[in-house]
N, C-alpha and C positions, 0 to 999 in steps of 0.2 A: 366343764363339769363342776356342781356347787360341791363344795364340801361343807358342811355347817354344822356348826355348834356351840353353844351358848350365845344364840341367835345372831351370831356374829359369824357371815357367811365370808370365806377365804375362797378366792377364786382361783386357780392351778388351771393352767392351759394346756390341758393333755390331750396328745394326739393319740389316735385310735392305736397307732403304732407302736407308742411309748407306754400306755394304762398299764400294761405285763408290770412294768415295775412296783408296781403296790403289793404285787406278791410276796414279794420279802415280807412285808409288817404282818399278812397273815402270817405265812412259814414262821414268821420270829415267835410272834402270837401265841401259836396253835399250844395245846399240850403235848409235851411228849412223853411215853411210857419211860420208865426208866429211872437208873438211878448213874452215879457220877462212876467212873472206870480209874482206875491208875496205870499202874507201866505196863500190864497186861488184858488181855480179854481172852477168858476160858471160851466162849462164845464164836471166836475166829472171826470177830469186826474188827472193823480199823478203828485203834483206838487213838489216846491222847499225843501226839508228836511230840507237843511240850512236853508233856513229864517225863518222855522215853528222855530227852534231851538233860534234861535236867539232872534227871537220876544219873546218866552216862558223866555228865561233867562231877558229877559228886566222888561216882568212880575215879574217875581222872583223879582227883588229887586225894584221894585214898590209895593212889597209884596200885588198885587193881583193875590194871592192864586190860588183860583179857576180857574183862567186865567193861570195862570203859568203852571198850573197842568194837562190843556188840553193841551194845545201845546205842550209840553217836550214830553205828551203823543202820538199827531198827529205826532210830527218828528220823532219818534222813528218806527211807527207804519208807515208811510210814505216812512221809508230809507227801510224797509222791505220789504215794495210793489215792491219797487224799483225794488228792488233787483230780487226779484220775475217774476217780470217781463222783466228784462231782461235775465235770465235765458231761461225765454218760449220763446223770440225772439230768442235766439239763437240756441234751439234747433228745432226751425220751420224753421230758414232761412243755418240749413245743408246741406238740399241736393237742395240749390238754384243755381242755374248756374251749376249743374252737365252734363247737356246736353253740354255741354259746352269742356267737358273732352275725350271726344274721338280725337277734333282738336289736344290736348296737343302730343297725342301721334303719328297723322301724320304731322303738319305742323313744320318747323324747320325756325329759324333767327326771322327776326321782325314779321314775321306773326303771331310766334309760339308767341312772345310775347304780341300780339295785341289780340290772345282767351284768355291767362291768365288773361291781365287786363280786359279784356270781362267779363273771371268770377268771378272775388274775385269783380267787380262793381256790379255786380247783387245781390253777398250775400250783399253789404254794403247798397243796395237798399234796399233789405228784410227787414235787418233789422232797416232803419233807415224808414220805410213804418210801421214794427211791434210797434216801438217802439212811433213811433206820434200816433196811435191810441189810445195807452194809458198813455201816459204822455208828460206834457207840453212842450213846446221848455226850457222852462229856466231849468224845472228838468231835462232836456237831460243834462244841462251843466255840467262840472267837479266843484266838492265842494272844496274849499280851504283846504292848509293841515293842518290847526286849527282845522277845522272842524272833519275831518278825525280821526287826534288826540284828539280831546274827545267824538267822539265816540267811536273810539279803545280802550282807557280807560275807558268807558263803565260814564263820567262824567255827563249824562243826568240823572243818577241815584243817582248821588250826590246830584243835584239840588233835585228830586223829593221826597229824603227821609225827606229833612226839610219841600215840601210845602205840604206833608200829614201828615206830625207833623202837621204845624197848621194848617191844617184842622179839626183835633182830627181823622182823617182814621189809627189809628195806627197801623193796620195790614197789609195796604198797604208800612206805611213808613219803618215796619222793612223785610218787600220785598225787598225796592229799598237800601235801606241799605245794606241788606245780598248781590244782586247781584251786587251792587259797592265793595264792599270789597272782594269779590271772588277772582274778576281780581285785586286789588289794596290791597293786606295783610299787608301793611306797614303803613297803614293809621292810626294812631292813635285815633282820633276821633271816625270816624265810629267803631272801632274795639269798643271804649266804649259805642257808642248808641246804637250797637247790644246785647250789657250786660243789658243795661237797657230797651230795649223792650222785653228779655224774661222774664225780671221781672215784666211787666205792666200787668194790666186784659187786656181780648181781644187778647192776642196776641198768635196763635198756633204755633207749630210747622211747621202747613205747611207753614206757612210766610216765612221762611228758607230756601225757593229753588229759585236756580239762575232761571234765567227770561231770560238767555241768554243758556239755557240749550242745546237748539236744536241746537245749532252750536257747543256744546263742546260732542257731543256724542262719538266720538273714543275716548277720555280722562276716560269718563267712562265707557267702554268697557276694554279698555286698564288697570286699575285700577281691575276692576273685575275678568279678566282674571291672573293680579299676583296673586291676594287672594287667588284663586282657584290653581296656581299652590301652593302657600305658605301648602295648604290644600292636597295636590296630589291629587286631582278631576280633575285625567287630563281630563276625556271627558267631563266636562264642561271650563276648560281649553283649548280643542281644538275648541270648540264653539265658547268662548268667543276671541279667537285669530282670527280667520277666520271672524269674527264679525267685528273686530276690522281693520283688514287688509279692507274689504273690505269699511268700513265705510271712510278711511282714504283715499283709493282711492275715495270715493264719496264726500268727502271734497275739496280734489286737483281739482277735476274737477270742483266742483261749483266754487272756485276760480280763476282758470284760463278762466273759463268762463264770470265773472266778469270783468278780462283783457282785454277780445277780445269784449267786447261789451260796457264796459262802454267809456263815453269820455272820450279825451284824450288832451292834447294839444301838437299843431306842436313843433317839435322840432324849436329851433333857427337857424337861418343863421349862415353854420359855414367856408361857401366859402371866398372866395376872393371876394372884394367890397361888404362883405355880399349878392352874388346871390347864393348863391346852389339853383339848378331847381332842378324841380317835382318829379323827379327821387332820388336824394339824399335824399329828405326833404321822403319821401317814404322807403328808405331803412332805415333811424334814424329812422322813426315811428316804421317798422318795426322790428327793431332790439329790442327799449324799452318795445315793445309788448312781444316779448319772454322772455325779461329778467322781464319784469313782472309775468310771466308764472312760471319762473321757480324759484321766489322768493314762490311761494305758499308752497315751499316743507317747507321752511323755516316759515311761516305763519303758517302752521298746526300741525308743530311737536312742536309749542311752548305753553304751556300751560298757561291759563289765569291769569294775575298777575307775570309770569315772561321776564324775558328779552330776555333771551337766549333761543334758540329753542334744544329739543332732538337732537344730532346728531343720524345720521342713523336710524332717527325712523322705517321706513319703514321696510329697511334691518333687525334691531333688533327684529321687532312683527315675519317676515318670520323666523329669527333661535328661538324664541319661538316656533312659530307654529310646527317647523318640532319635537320638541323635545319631544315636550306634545304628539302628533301626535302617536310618534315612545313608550312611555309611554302607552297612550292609545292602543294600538297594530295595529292602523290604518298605517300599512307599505306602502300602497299604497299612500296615504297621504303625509308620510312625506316624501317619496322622491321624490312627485312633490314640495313639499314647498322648498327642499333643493337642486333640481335645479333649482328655481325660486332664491331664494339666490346667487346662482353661476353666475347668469346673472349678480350682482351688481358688487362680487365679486369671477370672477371665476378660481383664483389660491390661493384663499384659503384654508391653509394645514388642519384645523380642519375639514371644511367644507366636500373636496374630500374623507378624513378618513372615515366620517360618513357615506358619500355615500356610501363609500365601503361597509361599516358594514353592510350598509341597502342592499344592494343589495347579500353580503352572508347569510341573514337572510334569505330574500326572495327567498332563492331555486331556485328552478325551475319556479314560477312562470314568466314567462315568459311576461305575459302583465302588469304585476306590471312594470319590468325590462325595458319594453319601452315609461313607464310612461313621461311625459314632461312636461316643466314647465306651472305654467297656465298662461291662454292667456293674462288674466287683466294684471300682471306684465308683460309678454313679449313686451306689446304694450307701456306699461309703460315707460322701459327700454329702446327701442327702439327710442319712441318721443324724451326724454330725452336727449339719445346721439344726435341727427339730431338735437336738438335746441340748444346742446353746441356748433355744432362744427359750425354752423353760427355766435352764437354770440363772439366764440373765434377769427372767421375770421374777425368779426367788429372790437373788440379790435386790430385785427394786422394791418389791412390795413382803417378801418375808424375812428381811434382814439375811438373809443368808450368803456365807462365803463361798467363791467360786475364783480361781482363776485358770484363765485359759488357755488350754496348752498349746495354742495358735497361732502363727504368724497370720495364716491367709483369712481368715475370720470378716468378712464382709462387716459393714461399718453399720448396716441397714438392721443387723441381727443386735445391736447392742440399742438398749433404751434408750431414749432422746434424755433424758434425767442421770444417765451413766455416761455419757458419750466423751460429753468436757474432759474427765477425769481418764476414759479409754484414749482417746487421743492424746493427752499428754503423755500417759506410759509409755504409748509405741511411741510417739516422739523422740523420750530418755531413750528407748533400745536402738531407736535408727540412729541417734549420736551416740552410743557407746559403740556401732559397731560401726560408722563413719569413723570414730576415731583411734577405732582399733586399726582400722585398714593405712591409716595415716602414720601411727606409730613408728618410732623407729625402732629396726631390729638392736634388741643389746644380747651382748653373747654372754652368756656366764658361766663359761668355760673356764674363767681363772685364769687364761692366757694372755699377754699382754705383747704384740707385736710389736718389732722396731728395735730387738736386742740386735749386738754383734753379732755377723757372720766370724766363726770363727775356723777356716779356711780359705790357703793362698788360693788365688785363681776364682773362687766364685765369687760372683757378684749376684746384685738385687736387679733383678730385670722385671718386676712386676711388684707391686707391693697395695696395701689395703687402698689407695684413692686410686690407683690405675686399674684395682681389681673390680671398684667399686663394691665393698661390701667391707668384712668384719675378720681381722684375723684369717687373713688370706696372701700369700706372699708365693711368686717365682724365683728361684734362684738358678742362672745358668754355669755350667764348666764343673759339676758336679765328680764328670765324668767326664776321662776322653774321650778320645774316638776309638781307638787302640782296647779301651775297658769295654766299651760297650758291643765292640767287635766278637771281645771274650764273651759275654753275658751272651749272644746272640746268638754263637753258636754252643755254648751248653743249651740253650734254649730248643734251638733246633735238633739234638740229641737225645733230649730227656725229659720235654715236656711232653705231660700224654694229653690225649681228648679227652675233655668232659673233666678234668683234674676239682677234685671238691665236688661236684654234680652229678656222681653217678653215672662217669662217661657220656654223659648227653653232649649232644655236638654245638652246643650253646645253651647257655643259661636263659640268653634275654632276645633271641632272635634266630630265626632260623634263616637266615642270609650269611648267616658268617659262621666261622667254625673256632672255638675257642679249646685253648691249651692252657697248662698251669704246671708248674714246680713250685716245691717246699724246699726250705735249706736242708731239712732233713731228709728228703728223698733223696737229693743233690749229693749228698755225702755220704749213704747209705751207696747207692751209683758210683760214687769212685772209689769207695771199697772192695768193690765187686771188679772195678778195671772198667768199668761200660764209661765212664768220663775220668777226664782228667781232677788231680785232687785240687791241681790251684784253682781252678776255674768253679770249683765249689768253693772254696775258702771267698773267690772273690763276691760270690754271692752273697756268703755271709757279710761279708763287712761291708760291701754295698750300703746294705742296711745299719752296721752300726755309722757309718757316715754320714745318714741320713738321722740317724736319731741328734748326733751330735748336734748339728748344725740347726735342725727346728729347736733344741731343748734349746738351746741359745737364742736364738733369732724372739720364738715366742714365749721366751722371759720366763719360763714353767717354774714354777712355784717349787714345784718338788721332781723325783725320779720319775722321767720315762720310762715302762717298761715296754718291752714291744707285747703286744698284742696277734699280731699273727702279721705273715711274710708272703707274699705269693709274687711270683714272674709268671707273669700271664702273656698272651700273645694270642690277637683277634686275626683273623684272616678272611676277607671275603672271599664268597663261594662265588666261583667262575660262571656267568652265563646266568647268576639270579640275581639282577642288580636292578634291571627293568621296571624302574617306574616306585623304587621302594620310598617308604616315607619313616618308616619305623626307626626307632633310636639303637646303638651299637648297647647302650644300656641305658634304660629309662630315668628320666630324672628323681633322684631320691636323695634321704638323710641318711646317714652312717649310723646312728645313735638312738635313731626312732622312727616312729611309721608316721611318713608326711601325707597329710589330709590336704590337698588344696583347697577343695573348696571350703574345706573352714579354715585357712589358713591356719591350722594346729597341728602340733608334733607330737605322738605321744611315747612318751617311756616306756614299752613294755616289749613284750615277744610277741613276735620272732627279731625284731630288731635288737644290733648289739648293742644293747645299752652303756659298757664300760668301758666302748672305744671313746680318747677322745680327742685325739690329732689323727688325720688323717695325711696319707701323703701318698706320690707318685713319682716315679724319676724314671724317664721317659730316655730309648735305647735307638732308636731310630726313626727316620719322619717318610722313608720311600714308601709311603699310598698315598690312598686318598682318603679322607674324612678324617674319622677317630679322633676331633677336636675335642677336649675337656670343657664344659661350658656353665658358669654358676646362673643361677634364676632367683626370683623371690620366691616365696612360700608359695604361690600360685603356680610355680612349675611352667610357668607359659613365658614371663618375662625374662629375657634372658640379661644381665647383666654383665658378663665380660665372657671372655673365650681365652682360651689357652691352646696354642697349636705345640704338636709336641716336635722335639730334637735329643737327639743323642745328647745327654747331663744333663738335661731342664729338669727340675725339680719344681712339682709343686708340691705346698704342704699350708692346711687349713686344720681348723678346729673342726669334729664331726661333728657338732650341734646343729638345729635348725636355722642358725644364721649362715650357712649355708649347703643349701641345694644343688644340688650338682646331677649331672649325664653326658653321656659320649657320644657325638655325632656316629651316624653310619660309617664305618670301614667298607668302601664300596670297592678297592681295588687293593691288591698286597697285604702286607702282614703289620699288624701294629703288636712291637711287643713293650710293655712296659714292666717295672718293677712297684705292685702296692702294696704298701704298707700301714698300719694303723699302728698306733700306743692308747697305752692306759696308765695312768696315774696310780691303779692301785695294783699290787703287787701278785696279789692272790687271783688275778687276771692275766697275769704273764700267760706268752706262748711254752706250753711247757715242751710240744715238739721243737723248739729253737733251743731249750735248754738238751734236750735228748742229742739234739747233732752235736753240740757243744760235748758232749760226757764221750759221746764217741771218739769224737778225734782226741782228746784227756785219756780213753782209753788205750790208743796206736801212739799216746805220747805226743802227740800235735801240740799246738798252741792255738790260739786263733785271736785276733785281735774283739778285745769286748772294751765295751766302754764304762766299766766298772758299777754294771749293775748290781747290788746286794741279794742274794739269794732267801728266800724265806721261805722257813718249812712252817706252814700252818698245821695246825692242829687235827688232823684230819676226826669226822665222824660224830662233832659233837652238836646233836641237836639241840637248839633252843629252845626254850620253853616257853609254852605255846599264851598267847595273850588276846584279848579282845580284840576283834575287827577293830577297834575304835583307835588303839594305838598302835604301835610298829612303827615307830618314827617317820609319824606323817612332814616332821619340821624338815627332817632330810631330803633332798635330792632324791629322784626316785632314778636305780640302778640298773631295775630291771632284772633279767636273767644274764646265765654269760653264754658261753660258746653255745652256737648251734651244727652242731653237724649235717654234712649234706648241703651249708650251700655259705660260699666264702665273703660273697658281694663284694666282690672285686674292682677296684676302679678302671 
C-alpha cells in the first residue's frame, strides 16, 4: 500500500489482515461532540477514572474518610467499566465496514487504497459512535502514565486499606491490604498490617482474597495445574493445562483489544520543518498500535508483584500440556499440543523425538497420525509473525523502536540490515541464562554452619559437604530410644486425621493416611486425663532441644523463635501401593513458591515467608520409603538423601538453597517431629506460647529455653505510600500464618 506525501512516497507492508489498525488515527481524528466531565456525569456515562482517583486521594489526606473511601472506590470501579466497555465496542464494531472487502480484492493502485481507508473509517466510526453512547468525551481521553502506574501497582489499595482502618470496617481494610501486597510483596509495612488484622476480632479469612483475582486467572490455573503434575493427577493435569492455555489466550486478547480501542495520542512530527502528512503520522500510530499488541504477551506471562515476565510462557504450558496429555494416555491430544509447539519452535530436536515417539505409539491409527495443530494457536502464531515483520520493517526504514517480546521469533522475520545486532542480543541472553544455570547457590539466610553442638551424646553424622548443598547438617542421639518410645505412643493416642487440613486423609497423596498433633492440643489432652501430662511436657521440650542445638550448630545471629510445632506421622494405606510413583510430599521451598522451570523462588503467598530454619527429628525407621531427600532448584536433581532413625535430627535454612521431598511411605507408619523458626519475633507460634500459659496456669513449669516475650502493638495501621516505595531495599517477608494447611515435613 503507497502512503505519500510531499511527493515523498513511505512504503508500510500491510496485510489485508492487519490495515484494521489505521482505524485508531481516524477514531483519534474524528470530532467529538462534547465538552470535558470532572468526578461526576449527570448524564449516567462513564466518566474520568483519573479525577475520580485524584479527588479520592485529595480526600485521603484531608482525612475525610468516608469521602476518600467512595471515590478510590468509584475510580477503581469506573476504570472497570471502562474497560468493559470498550471491550463490547470492539467486538460490535468487527464486522463494520466488511462490505467494504470484496473492492480490496478487485481494485488495485489508489483506488484499491481509497476502500481500505473506506473501511478501517467506518470501524473507527463504530466505534467512536459505540463508545459516546457510553462514556463521556473527557473519559475517552488517554489517562497519564502516573496514573497508569498506580493502578498497575494496584496503589488505590494502599490508600483504601488505611481509610477502612479508620473507619473501624476492618474486614474490608485487611481486603485492600491483602490485594495490595499480592502485587507489591516487598512492602514492609503492609506485609505487618496483614499480621495484625488476622489477629484483630472481625477479621476472616475470606478477607484474604485478591480483589484483582479475575484478571489473574491463568496464574491460578497455571499454579494448579504444576501441583497436580507434582501429584501425577495427570488428567487433572491435562485439564488444568488446556485451562490454562486457553485462559492465556483469553487474556492476550482482552489486552490487545485494549490497544486497539483505547486512546492514544498522535505521534510527534518527525519530518523535516516538523511536516510529516497524514499518511506518516498514520503509519507511526500504526506501527505503536502493534507494538502495543504485541507487548501483551509480555503483560500476561508476568505475574502480580513482579517485574520480569515468564519467558515462553505460552510455548512452556503447550510442552506441559503434550506431556501430562501423553501420561494421561490421551495420544491424540498430545500430538496436537506438540505440533502446536512446533509452530513456535519448529526444529526443535526434543520436540521432533517426541513426535516420533508419539506417532510409533499410535500404530496404525491413522486419524490420530493426521491430527494438526489447534487452530487457537495456529492463528496465534500466524498474527504474531505478520505483526513482527511490519514492525521490523518500521524499525529498518521508519526509524521506529520495537522490542520483541520473544524468544521463538524465527531469524528469517528479522531484516538482513537488523540481523548482526538481533543475533548478538540473543547471544548476551543465552550467556546470561547459561550462566545463571552455572551459578552457585549462596544462601542469605544469615546462617553460618559449623558452630558447637552443644549436647552430650550427639554427634554430627551428616554435615554441608556430605549433604552436598548450603546450610544443611544431620545430627544423630538427639533422642533415645526410651523418648522416642514415649513420643510414639502419645502419638498413637492423640493424633487425629487430616490434623491442619480439614481432616483430609492426606495432604499430598492419596496412598498414605496422615495424622498430626500440636503441643497445644497435647496439653489441652492431659488436662482432660485422655494422655499422660509428662509425655506432653516431653513434647514440648523435644522442641526446645531442637531449638538449642541448630541455634548453636547454625551460628544465628539472633533469637530463634519457634514458628510452629507439629508430630506428624504418614502411614501407608494397605493394598494401594501397586505400581505408585508419586512423592510421600512433593519437592518444595519452606519460605517461597519454587518455580523449576525458571529456577526461581518467589517471596510471597501462600508460602511462609518468615520461616527460616527448618528441622525434623525423626522417631522411628520400621517401613519402607519416607526418605527426606534435598534436589537443586530444578526439583529433578536430587542431591543427598537422609534415611530417618529414632534421634536423627535434621535441620536446614528454609531458603531456596534448599529444596527438599519425601519419598513414598509404601509400608507402616513414618512418624516424625517438624519443626520451623523465625528470627523475628512477631512471628512466634503463639499456640506454643498458649500451652506454655496453661500449665503457668495448674502451676507447671516447663522447660524453655529463654525466649523474650514481646507484646506488639496491636491494631496500628500504617500510612499508606506509593507503590513506588515500601522498602523495596528490604527482604521481601511475605505474609505470615496461613491456616488450613501446615506443610509439614
Amino acid at each position: 500500500m503507497a502512503l505519500c506525501a510531499n511527493h515523498n512516497s513511505v512504503y508500510v507492508a500491510l496485510h489485508i489482515s492487519l490495515i484494521h489498525s489505521l482505524f485508531s488515527f481516524f477514531y483519534l481524528t474524528s470530532p467529538v461532540a462534547g465538552s470535558g466531565s470532572s468526578a461526576g456525569s449527570a448524564s449516567g456515562l462513564i466518566t474520568s477514572y483519573d479525577v475520580l482517583y485524584y479527588t479520592g486521594v485529595r480526600a485521603y489526606f484531608s482525612e475525610e474518610w468516608e469521602k476518600a473511601a467512595e471515590l478510590l472506590e468509584k475510580s477503581m470501579s469506573t476504570r472497570e467499566a471502562l474497560f468493559r466497555t470498550r471491550r463490547q465496542c470492539h467486538k460490535e464494531c468487527v464486522p463494520a465496514g466488511y462490505d467494504r472487502l470484496p473492492k480490496l480484492d478487485t481494485e488495485k493502485g489508489n483506488v484499491w487504497d481509497l476502500w481500505a481507508v473506506d473501511w478501517v473509517q467506518r470501524r473507527a466510526e463504530c466505534v467512536r459512535f459505540c463508545l459516546g453512547r457510553a462514556v463521556t468525551p473527557a473519559g475517552q481521553l488517554p489517562v497519564s502514565a502516573d496514573i497508569e502506574y498506580e493502578f498497575s501497582t494496584r496503589n488505590p489499595y494502599n490508600f483504601l486499606q488505611v481509610v477502612y482502618w479508620k473507619l473501624g470496617k476492618v474486614q474490608k481494610a485487611a481486603s485492600a491490604a491483602h490485594t495490595f501486597f499480592v502485587a507489591n510483596p516487598s512492602h514492609l509495612e503492609m506485609r505487618n498490617n496483614i499480621e495484625k488484622y488476622r489477629r484483630m476480632e472481625g477479621v476472616t479469612e475470606d478477607a484474604f482474597q485478591d480483589r484483582e483475582m479475575e484478571t489473574e486467572k491463568h496464574w491460578a490455573l497455571y499454579d494448579s495445574a504444576l501441583t497436580s503434575e507434582a501429584s501425577s493427577d495427570w488428567t487433572h493435569a491435562v485439564e488444568k493445562w488446556m485451562a490454562c492455555v486457553h485462559e492465556t489466550l483469553r487474556q492476550t486478547d482482552e489486552c490487545r483489544a485494549q490497544c486497539e480501542v483505547a486512546s492514544q495520542r498522535l505521534p510527534e512530527n518527525r519530518g523535516e520543518d516538523g511536516m510529516d502528512g497524514v499518511f506518516e503520522k498514520a503509519a507511526a500510530l500504526s506501527l505503536s498500535l502493534l507494538s502495543c499488541q504485541q507487548a501483551c504477551v509480555t503483560q500476561v506471562a508476568t505475574r502480580p508483584g513482579r517485574i520480569s515476565a515468564q519467558e515462553d510462557f505460552l510455548p512452556t504450558q503447550l510442552e506441559h500440556l503434550h506431556i501430562a496429555q501423553f501420561k494421561a494416555g490421551d495420544l491424540g491430544g498430545a500430538v496436537r499440543s506438540l505440533r502446536s509447539l512446533l509452530l513456535f519452535y519448529p526444529s526443535d530436536k526434543d520436540s521432533l523425538s517426541n513426535l516420533e515417539l508419539y506417532t510409533e505409539t499410535l500404530g496404525g491409527d491413522t486419524e490420530a497420525h493426521g491430527t494438526k495443530p489447534s487452530q487457537e494457536i495456529a492463528r496465534y502464531v500466524s498474527r504474531s509473525l505478520q505483526e513482527k515483520k511490519l514492525l521490523y520493517f518500521g524499525m529498518e526504514n521508519l526509524n521506529f523502536n520495537f522490542t520483541d517480546p520473544d524468544l521463538w521469533t524465527p531469524e528469517e522475520v528479522v531484516p538482513e540490515l537488523l540481523r548482526d545486532t538481533w543475533r548478538a542480543e540473543k547471544e548476551v541472553l543465552n550467556e546470561k541464562l547459561k550462566a545463571g544455570e552455572k551459578e552457585v547457590e549462596m544462601d542469605d539466610s544469615g546462617f553460618y554452619a559449623g558452630g558447637p553442638v552443644p549436647q552430650v551424646g550427639v554427634t554430627i553424622s551428616m554435615d554441608d559437604n556430605s549433604l552436598n548443598g548450603t546450610n544443611r547438617v544431620v545430627l544423630d542421639g538427639v533422642l533415645d530410644q526410651k523418648e522416642c518410645n514415649t513420643v510414639l505412643r502419645l502419638a498413637t493416642a492423640a493424633a487425629s486425621t487430616g490434623d491442619g487440613y480439614r481432616g483430609r486423609r492426606s495432604p499430598h497423596t492419596p496412598h498414605e493416611k496422615f495424622e498430626g498433633l500440636t503441643v497445644l492440643r497435647a496439653v489441652k489432652l492431659a488436662q482432660d486425663g485422655m494422655v499422660n501430662q509428662s509425655d506432653a511436657k516431653l513434647l514440648h521440650e523435644m522442641g526446645e532441644r531442637v531449638r538449642t542445638l541448630l541455634h548453636s550448630y547454625f551460628r544465628s545471629p539472633s533469637g530463634l523463635h519457634f514458628s510452629y510445632t507439629h508430630l506428624v506421622c504418614r502411614s501407608a494405606i494397605t493394598g494401594d501401593q501397586e505400581g505408585r510413583l508419586d512423592l510421600s510430599h512433593p519437592v518444595h521451598v519452606d519460605n517461597c513458591l519454587l518455580e523449576p522451570e525458571t529456577r526461581q523462588c518467589w517471596r510471597e503467598p501462600p508460602a511462609f515467608t518468615h520461616r527460616d530454619l527448618s528441622a525434623v527429628l525423626y522417631l522411628n525407621d520400621d517401613f519402607d520409603g519416607g526418605e527426606l531427600f534435598f534436589t537443586d532448584r530444578d526439583a529433578k536433581t536430587v542431591t543427598a538423601r537422609v534415611k530417618p532413625t529414632c534421634g536423627r535430627l535434621v535441620g536446614f535454612s528454609s531458603g531456596p538453597v534448599n529444596p527438599h521431598g519425601v519419598t513414598a511411605v509404601t509400608a507402616g507408619r513414618r512418624c516424625a517431629l517438624a519443626l520451623w523458626f523465625t528470627k523475628e519475633k512477631h512471628h512466634r507460634d503463639m499456640e506454643r506460647e498458649e500451652a506454655e500459659a496453661l500449665w503457668a496456669a495448674d502451676g507447671q513449669s516447663v522447660m524453655k529455653g529463654g525466649e523474650v516475650k514481646e507484646e506488639g502493638r496491636e491494631g496500628t495501621a500504617a500510612p499508606a505510600r506509593s507503590g513506588r516505595s515500601g522498602s523495596q531495599s528490604s527482604r521481601s517477608r511475605g505474609r505470615g500464618r496461613v491456616t488450613g494447611g501446615k506443610d509439614e515435613l
